[in-house]
KEKE-3310 file (N, C-alpha, C; in steps of 0.2 Angstrom, whole numbers, plus 5000, padded with zeros to 4 digits):
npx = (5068:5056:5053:5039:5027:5020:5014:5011:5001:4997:4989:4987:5001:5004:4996:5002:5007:5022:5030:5043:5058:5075:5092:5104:5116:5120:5112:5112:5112:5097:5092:5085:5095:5099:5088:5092:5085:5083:5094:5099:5088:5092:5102:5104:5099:5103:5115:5111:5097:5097:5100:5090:5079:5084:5084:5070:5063:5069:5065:5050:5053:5057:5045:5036:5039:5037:5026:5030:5043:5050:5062:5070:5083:5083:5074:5082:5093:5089:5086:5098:5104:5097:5095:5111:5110:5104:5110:5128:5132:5133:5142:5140:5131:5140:5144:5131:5132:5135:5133:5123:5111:5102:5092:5076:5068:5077:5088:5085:5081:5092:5100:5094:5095:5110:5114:5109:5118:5128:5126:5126:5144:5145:5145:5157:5166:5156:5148:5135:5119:5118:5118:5109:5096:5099:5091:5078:5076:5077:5067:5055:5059:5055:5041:5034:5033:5022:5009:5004:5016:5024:5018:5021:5034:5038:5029:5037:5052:5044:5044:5056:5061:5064:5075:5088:5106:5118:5134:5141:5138:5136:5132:5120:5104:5099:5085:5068:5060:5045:5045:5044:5029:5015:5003:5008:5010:5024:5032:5045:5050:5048:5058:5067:5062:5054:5068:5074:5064:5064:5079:5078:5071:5079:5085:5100:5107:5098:5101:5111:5116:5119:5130:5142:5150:5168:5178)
npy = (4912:4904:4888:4876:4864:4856:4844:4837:4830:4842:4845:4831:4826:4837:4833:4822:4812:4821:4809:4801:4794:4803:4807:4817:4815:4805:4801:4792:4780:4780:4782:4768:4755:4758:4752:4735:4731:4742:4749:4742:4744:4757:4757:4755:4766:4783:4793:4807:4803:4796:4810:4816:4806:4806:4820:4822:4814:4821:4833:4831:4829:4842:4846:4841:4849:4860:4865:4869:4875:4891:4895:4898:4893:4877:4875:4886:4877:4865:4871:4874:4861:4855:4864:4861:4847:4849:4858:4858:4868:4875:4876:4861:4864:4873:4864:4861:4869:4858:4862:4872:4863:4857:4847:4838:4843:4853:4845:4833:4838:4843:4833:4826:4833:4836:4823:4822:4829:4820:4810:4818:4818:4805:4804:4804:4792:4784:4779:4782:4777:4772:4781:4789:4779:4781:4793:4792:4781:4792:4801:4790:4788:4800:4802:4793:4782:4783:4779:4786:4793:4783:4778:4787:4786:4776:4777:4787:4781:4771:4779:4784:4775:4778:4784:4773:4768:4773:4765:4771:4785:4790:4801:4804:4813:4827:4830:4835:4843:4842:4829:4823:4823:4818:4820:4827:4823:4816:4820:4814:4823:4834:4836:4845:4859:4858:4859:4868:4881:4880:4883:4896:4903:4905:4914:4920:4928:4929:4919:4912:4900:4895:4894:4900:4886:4889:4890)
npz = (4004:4010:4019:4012:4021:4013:4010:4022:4032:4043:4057:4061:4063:4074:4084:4089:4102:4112:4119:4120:4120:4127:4125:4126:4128:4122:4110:4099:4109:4111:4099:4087:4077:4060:4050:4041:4029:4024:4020:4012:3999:3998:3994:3981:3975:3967:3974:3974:3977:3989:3997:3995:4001:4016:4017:4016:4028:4038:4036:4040:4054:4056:4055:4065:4076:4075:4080:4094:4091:4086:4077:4064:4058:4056:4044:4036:4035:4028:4018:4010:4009:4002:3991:3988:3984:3972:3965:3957:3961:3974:3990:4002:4020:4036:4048:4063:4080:4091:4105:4105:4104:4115:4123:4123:4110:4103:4103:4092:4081:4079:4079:4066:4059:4056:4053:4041:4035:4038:4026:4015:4016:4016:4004:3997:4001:3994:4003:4007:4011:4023:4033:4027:4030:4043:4046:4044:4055:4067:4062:4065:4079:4084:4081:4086:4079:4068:4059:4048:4043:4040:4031:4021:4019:4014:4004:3997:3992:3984:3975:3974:3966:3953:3951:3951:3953:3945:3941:3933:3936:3951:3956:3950:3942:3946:3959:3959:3974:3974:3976:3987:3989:3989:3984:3973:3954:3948:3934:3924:3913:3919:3929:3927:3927:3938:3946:3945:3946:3960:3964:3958:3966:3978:3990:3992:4000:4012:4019:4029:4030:4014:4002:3990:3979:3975:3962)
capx = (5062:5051:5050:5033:5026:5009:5014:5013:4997:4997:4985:4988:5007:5006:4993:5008:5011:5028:5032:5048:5065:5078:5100:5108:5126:5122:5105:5110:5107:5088:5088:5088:5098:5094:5085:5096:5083:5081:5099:5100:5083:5094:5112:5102:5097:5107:5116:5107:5089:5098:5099:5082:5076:5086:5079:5060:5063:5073:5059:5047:5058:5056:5039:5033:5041:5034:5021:5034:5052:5051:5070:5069:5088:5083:5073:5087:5098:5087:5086:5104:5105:5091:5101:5116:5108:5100:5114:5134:5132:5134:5143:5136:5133:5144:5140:5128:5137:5130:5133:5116:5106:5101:5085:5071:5067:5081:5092:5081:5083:5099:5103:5090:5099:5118:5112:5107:5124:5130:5124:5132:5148:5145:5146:5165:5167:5151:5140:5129:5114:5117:5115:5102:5092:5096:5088:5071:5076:5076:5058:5051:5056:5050:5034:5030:5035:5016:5006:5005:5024:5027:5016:5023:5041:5035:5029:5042:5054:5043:5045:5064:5066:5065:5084:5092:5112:5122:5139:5148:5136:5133:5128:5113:5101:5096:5076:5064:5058:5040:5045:5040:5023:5012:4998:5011:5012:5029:5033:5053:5053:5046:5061:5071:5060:5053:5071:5075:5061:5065:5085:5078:5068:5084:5088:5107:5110:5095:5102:5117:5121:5121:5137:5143:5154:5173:5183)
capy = (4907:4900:4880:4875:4857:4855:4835:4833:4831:4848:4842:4825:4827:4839:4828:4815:4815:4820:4803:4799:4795:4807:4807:4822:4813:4800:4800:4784:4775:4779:4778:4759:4755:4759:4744:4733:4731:4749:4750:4739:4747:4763:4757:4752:4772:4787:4798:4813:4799:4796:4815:4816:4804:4809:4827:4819:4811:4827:4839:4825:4829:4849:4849:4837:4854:4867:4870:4873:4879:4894:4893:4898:4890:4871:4877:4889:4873:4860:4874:4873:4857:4856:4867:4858:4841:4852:4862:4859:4877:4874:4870:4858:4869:4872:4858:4866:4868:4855:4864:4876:4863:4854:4846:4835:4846:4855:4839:4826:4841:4845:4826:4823:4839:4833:4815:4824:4831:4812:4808:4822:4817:4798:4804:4803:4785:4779:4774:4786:4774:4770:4789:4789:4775:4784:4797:4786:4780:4797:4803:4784:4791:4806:4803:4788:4777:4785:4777:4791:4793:4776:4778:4792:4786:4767:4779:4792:4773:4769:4783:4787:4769:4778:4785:4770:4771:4770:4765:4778:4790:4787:4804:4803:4818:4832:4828:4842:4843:4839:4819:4823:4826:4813:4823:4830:4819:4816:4816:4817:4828:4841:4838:4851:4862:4859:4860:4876:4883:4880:4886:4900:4906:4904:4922:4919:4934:4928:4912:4911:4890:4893:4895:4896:4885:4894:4885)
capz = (4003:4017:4015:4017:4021:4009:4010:4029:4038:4049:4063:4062:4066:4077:4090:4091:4110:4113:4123:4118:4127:4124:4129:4124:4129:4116:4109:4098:4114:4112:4092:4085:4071:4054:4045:4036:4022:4019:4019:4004:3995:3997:3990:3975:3971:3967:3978:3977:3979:3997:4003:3996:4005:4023:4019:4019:4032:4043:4036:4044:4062:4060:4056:4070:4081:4074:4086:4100:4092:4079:4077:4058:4059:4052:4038:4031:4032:4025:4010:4013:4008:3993:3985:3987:3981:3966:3959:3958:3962:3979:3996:4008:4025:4040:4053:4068:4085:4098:4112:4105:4102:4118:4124:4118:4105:4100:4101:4090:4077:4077:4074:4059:4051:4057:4050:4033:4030:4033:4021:4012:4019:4013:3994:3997:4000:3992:4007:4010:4013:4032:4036:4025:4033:4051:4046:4046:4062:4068:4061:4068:4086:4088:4080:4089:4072:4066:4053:4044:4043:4037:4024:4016:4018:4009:3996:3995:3991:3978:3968:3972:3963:3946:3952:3953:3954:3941:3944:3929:3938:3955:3961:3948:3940:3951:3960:3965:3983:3975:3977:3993:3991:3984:3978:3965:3949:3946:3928:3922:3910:3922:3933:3927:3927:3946:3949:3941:3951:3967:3967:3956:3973:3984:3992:3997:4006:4018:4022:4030:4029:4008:4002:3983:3974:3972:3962)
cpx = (5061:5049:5043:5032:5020:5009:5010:5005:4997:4995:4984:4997:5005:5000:4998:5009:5019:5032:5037:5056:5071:5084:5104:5117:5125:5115:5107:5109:5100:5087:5089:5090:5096:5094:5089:5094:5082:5088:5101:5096:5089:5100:5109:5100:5104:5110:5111:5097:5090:5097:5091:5077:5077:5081:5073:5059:5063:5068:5051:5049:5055:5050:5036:5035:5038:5031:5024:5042:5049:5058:5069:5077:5087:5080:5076:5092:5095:5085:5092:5107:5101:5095:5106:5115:5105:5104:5122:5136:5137:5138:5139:5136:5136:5139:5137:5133:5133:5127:5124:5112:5104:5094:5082:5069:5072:5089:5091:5081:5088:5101:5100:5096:5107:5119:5112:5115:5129:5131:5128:5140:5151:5146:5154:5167:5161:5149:5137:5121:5114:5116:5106:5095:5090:5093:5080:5069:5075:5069:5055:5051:5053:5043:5029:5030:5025:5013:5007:5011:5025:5022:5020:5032:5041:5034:5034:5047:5053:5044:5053:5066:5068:5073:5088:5101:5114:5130:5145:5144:5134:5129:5122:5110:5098:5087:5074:5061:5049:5040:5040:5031:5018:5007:5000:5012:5019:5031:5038:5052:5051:5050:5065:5070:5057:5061:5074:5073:5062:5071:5082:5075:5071:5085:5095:5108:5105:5096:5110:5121:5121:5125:5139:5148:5162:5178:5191)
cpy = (4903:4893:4879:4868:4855:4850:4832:4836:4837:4845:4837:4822:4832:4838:4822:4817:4815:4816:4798:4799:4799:4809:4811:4820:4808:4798:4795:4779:4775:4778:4772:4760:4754:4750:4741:4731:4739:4753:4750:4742:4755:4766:4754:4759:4776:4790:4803:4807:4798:4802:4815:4813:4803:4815:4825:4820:4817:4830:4836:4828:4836:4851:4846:4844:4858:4872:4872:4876:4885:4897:4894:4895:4881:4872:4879:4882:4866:4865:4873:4865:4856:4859:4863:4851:4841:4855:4861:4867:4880:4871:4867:4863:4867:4867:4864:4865:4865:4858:4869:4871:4853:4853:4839:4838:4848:4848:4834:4832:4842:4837:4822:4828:4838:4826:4816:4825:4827:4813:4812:4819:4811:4797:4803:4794:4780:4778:4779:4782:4771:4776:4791:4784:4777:4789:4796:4786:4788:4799:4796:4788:4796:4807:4797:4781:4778:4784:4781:4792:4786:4774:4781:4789:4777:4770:4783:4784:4771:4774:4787:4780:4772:4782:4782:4770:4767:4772:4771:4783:4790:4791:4805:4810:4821:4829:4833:4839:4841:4834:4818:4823:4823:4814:4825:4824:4820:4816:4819:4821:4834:4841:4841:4857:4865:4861:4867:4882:4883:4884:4892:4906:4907:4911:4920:4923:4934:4922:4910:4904:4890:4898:4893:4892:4890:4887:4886)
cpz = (4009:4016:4019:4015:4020:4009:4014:4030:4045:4056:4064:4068:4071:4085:4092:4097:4109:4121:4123:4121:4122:4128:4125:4124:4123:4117:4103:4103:4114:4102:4089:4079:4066:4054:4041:4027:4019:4019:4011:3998:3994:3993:3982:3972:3969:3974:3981:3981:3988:4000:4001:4001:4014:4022:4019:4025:4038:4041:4044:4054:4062:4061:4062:4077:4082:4079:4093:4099:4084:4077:4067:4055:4055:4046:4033:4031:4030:4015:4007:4007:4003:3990:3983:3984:3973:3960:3964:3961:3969:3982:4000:4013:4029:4044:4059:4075:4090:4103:4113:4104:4106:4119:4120:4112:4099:4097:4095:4080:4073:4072:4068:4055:4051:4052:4043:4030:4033:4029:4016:4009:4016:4006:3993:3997:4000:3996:4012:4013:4021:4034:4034:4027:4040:4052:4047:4053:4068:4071:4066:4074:4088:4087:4080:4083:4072:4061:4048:4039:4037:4031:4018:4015:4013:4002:3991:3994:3985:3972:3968:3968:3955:3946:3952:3951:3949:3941:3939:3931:3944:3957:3957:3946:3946:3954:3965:3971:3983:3975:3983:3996:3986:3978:3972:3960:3946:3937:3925:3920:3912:3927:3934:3928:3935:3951:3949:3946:3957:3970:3963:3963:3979:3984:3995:4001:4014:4022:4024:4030:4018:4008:3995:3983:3973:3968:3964)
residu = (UNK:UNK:UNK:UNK:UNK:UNK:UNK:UNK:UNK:UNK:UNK:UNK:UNK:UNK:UNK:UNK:UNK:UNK:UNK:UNK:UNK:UNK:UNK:UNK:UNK:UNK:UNK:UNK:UNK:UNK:UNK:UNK:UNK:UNK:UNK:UNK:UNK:UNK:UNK:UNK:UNK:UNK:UNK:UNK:UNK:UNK:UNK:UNK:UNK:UNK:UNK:UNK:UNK:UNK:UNK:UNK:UNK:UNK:UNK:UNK:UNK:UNK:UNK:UNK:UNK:UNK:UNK:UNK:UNK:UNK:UNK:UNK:UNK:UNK:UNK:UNK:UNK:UNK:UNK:UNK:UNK:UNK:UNK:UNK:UNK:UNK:UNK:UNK:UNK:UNK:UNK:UNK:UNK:UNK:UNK:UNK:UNK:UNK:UNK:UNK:UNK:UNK:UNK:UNK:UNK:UNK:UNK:UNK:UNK:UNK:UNK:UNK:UNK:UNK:UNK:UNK:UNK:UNK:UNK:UNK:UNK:UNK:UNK:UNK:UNK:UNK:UNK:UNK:UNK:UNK:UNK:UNK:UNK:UNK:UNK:UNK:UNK:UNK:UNK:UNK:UNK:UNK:UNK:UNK:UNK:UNK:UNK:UNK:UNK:UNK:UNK:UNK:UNK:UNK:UNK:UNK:UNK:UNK:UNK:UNK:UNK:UNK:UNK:UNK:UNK:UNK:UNK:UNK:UNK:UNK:UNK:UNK:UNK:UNK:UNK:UNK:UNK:UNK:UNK:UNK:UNK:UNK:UNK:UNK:UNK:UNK:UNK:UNK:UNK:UNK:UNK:UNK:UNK:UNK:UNK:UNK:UNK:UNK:UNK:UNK:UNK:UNK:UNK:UNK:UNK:UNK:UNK:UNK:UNK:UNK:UNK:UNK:UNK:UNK:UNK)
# end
């Protein structure tokens, strides 16, 4: 399956000058620290409501690329990760190897999708919402923190509030990847069904970061 991005602005994003400071030794020196109020809007959702709302975010980072990496590499592992947020089916995928993934481009990439599988990471001692906020931080830099952007990430917010976390369940019901995309009409009881579809179109044998479940 090929992720496509019906949500995002094509020609809007990809006119954002790429005028951005960028430290491959320690590119948290150029990203500011997440927000401490979207930390707290985020410790108030589910689990899965956090990767969803990193993977927005990281998709956000790949598509802002597009027009100069076709690396089909971040796409299989933000499907990678949908899956893994979708269905106990799944393992999280292997981490990427830094050393491949230097530069202004490939760096601001790598660490949106490194930042994702935080968050991941964070479902073990409960505090996934700082990764998931720097995930934000991320998208703001490289896309010039772009109106546009901060629309959708205010809206995508409002409608991950219908996940909010419950403490005998923290990591929460599964949520399809159409949250993302405003023009879709969210409405629960199709949420099974959106997410049905989505892993039912996963090809495993073409994606080498998804990895079943062994018990």
């Amino acid at each position: 399956m090929t992720l496509s991005f019906p949500y995002a602005p094509k020609e809007k994003i990809l006119a954002i000058p790429m005028s951005y400071d960028w430290d491959d030794w320690d590119p948290y020196e150029v990203i500011a620290e997440p927000d401490d109020k979207l930390i707290d809007s985020l410790s108030k959702l589910s689990f899965r409501a956090n990767l969803t709302f990193a993977l927005g975010c990281t998709e956000w980072v790949v598509f802002r690329f597009s027009h100069v990496s076709e690396d089909p590499i971040p796409y299989q592992y933000l499907e990678a990760c949908w899956a893994y947020n979708m269905s106990d089916q799944f393992e999280p995928p292997e981490e990427l190897e830094d050393e491949e993934w230097k530069g202004s481009v490939r760096g601001p990439i790598n660490m949106a999708l490194m930042t994702s599988l935080n968050v991941i990471y964070g479902f073990e001692d409960e505090t996934p919402e700082p990764e998931a906020a720097l995930s934000d931080r991320i998208a703001l830099h490289v896309l010039n923190s772009a109106p546009l952007y901060i629309k959708w990430r205010d809206q995508l917010l409002q409608r991950l509030e219908y996940y909010k976390r419950d403490e005998k369940d923290v990591l929460g019901a599964p949520i399809p990847r159409e949250i993302l995309d405003m023009n879709v009409k969210m409405e629960p009881d199709q949420s099974d069904k959106l997410v049905n579809k989505f892993l039912s179109a996963i090809e495993i044998q073409t994606n080498p970061f998804l990895d079943i479940f062994e018990e």
